[in-house]
C-alpha positions as CSV (number, residue, x, y, z in Angstrom):
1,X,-5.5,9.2,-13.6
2,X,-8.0,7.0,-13.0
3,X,-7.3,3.5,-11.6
4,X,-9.1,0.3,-10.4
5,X,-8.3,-0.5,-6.8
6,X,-6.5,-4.0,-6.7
7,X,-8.0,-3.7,-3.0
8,X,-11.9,-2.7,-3.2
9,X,-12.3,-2.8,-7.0
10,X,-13.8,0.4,-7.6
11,X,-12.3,2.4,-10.4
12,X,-12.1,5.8,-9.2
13,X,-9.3,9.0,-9.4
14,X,-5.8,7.4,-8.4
15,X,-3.6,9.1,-5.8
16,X,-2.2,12.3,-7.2
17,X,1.4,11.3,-6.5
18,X,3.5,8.1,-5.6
19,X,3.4,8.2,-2.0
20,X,6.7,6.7,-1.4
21,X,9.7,7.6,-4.0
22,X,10.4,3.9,-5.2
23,X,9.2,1.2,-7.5
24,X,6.4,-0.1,-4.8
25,X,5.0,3.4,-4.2
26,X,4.7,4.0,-8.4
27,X,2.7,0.3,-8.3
28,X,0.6,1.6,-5.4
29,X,-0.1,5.1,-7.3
30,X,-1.5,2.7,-9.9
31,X,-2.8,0.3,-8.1
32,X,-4.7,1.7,-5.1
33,X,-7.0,3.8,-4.4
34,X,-7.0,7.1,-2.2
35,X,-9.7,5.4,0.4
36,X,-7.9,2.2,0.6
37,X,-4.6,4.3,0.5
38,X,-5.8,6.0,4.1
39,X,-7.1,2.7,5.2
40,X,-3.6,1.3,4.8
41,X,-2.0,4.2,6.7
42,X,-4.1,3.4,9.7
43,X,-3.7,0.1,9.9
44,X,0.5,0.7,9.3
45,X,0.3,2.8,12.7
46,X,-1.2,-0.4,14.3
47,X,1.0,-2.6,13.1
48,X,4.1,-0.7,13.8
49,X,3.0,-0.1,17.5
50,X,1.9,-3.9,18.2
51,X,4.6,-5.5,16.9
52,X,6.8,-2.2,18.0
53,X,9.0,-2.2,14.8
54,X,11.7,0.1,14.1
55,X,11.7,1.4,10.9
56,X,15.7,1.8,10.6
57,X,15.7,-2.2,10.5
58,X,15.6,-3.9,7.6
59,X,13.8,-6.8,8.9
60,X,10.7,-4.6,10.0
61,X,10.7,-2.8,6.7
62,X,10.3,-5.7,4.7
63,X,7.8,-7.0,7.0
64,X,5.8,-3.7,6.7
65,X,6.6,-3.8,3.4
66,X,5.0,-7.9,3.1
67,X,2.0,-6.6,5.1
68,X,1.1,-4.2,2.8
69,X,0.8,-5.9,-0.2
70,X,-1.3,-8.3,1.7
71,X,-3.2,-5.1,2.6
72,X,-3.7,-3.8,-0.9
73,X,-3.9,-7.2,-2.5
74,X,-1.1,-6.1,-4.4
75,X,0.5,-9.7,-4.3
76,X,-1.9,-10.2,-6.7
77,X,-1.3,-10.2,-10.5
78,X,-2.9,-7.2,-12.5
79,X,-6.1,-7.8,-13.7
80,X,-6.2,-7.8,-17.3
């Protein structure tokens, strides 16, 4: 499927799956792109260690979760 990144703009082959099994992770399958996808995990790592969240909180989740579509520009309406 191809898709054009909400993040860098360049239409390219989508992720082959969701990467997470909910309603953000099907918008980031058609959303994002594989680079920025990769980008996004390394800068997750970083952000979990600085701000030394635990993920079994639901306050850090939805900040990870708030952090990522800043990321991904996915805060952003669809083009259309």
């Amino acid at each position: 499927m191809q898709v054009t990144c909400a993040r860098c703009g360049t239409t390219t082959e989508g992720l082959p799956a969701p990467p997470v099994p909910t309603a953000l992770g099907t918008e980031i399958h058609g959303r994002v792109c594989p680079g920025c996808w990769q980008e996004w995990l390394r800068a997750q790592v970083i952000l979990i260690n600085e701000y030394r969240l635990t993920l079994v909180d639901p306050q850090a989740r939805a900040l990870l979760e708030e952090q990522l579509r800043q990321f991904l520009h996915l805060d952003r309406p669809r083009p259309a």
